[in-house]
N, C-alpha and C positions, 0 to 999 in steps of 0.2 A: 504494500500500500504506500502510495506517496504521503510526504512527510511535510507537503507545500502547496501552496495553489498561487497561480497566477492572480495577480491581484490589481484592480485600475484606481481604487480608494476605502481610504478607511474614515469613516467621522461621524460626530455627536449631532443628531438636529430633534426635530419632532418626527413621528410616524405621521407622515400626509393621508392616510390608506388603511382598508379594513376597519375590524374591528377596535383598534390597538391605537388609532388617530388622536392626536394631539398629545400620545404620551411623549417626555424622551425616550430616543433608543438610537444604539449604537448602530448603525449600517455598513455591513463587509459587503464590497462591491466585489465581485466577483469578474475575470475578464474573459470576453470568449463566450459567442450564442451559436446555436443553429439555426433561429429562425430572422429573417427579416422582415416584422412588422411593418407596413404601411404606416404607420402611427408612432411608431419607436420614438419615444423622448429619450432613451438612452442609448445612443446610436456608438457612442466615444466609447461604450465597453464592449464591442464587439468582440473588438482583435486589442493585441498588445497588452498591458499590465506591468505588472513589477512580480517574481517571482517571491514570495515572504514562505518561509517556515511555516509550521502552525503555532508553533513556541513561541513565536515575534507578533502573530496575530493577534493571539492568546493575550501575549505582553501590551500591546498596545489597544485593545479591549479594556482591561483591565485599566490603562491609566486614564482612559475617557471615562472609567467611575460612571456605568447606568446599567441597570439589572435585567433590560429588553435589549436584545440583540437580533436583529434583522441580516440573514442572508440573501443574498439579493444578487443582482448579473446586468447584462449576461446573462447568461444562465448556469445558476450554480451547481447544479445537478450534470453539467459536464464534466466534472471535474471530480475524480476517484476521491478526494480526500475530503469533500466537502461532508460526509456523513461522519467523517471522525471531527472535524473540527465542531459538528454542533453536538457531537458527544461531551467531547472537553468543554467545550463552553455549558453544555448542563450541567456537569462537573463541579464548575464552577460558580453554579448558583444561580446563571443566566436562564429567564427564558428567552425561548431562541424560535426565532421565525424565518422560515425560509419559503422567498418569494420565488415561483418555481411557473417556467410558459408551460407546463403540461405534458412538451413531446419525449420529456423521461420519465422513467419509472420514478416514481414518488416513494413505495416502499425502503429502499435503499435507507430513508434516514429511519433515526433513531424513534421509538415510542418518545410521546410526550412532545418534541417538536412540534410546532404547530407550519403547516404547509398551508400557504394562500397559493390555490394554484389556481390558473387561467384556464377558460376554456377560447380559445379564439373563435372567434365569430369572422362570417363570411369577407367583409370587409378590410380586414387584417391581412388577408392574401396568403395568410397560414392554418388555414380552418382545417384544410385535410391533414396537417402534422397533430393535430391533436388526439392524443392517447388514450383512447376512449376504454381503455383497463385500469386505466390510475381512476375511476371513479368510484372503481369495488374498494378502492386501496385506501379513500376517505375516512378519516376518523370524525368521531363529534367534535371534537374539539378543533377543526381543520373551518376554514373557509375554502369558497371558488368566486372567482373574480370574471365577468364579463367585461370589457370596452365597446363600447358601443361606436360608431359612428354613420350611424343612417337606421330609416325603420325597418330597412331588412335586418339588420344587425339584431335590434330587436326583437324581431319576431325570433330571429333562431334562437335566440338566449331564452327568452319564454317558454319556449319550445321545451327547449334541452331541461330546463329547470322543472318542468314537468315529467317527461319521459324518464331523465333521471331522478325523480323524485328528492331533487337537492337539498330544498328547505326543511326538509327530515332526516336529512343523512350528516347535514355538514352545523356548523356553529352559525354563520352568516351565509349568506347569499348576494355576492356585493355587485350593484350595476355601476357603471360609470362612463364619460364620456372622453373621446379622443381629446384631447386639448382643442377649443377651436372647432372641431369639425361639425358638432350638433349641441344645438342650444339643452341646455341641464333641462329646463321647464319642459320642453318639450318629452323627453321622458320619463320628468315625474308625473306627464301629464298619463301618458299611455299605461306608467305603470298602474297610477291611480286607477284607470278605467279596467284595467287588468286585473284587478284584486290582486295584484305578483305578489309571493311572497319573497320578497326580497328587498334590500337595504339600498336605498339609492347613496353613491360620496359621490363628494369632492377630491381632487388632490389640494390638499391644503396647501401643501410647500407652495404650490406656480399661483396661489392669491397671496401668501406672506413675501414672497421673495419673487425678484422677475422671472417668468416663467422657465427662462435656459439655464438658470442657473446650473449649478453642478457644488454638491460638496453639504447640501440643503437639505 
């Protein structure tokens, strides 16, 4: 097992997302995706990073001093070591979230982790990569995340939210909107009329800080 992960940043902000929003938490960005999102605000972790230990990660976790730790990409679940580092970070007292697009196996981590995973929707231009086995793989205590950008978007997210009988299986059910691309109102309007069971957000970080920021 590797004993490092490629890495594009480590820092202290608020969780903008899910359940866990507006706490602090620590965020390991992880470097290196498979998928290219249409939508992608994180475009600068595709390729490239810094090579860190998990002992340095570990170490430098610990001196940002906060007890929610976010794994994040990229996507983190390419990377052989990222299942030990959120071992050692529970280890250490952390709870630990790993923000994961879907098209890997989610089992891989640890019990008690908590996995916000995506389901891509049509619009995203990666809907057929999604792993339609990581749904059994769901715990209660897990979220799934749709991005929305058009009403077709919507409908499949509805859809799937039903067929997989989500809002029974998982903690949240989160909608949300590409940055820019489809008014919020607009799909708290539909979800209203939908009786959805599900949680409409914001990304908070792109309304506190200018939306490209990076490090937020």
């Amino acid at each position: 097992m590797s004993d490092g992960l490629q890495i594009t940043e480590i820092f202290k902000s608020i969780q903008g997302e899910s359940t866990w929003a507006g706490l602090p938490c620590v965020f390991v960005r992880t470097a290196g995706c498979d998928l290219r999102c249409a939508w992608c605000d994180s475009a600068y972790s595709r390729d490239g990073g810094a090579w860190m230990t998990l002992d340095a990660i570990l170490q430098r976790v610990r001196e940002l001093d906060c007890p929610l730790v976010e794994i994040t990409g990229g996507e983190p679940l390419l990377q052989e070591a990222t299942p030990d580092l959120a071992r050692r970070l529970q280890a250490a007292g952390c709870t630990v979230l790993v923000e994961t697009n879907g098209a890997q196996p989610i089992e891989v981590l640890p019990d008690g982790v908590i996995r916000i995973m995506d389901l891509k929707c049509p619009d995203s231009g990666e809907c057929g990569r999604n792993r339609v086995a990581n749904v059994e793989q769901l715990k209660p205590y897990d979220e799934v995340k749709f991005v929305l950008a058009s009403r077709r978007d919507y409908e499949w997210a509805r859809d799937r939210i039903a067929a997989y009988a989500l809002a029974s299986k998982v903690k949240a059910v989160l909608l949300s909107v590409a940055f820019g691309a489809l008014p919020a109102a607009q799909v708290v309007q539909w979800m209203l009329e939908d009786r959805l069971p599900a949680r409409f957000q914001l990304q908070l970080q792109k309304f506190i800080w200018e939306p490209g920021r990076r490090g937020v």
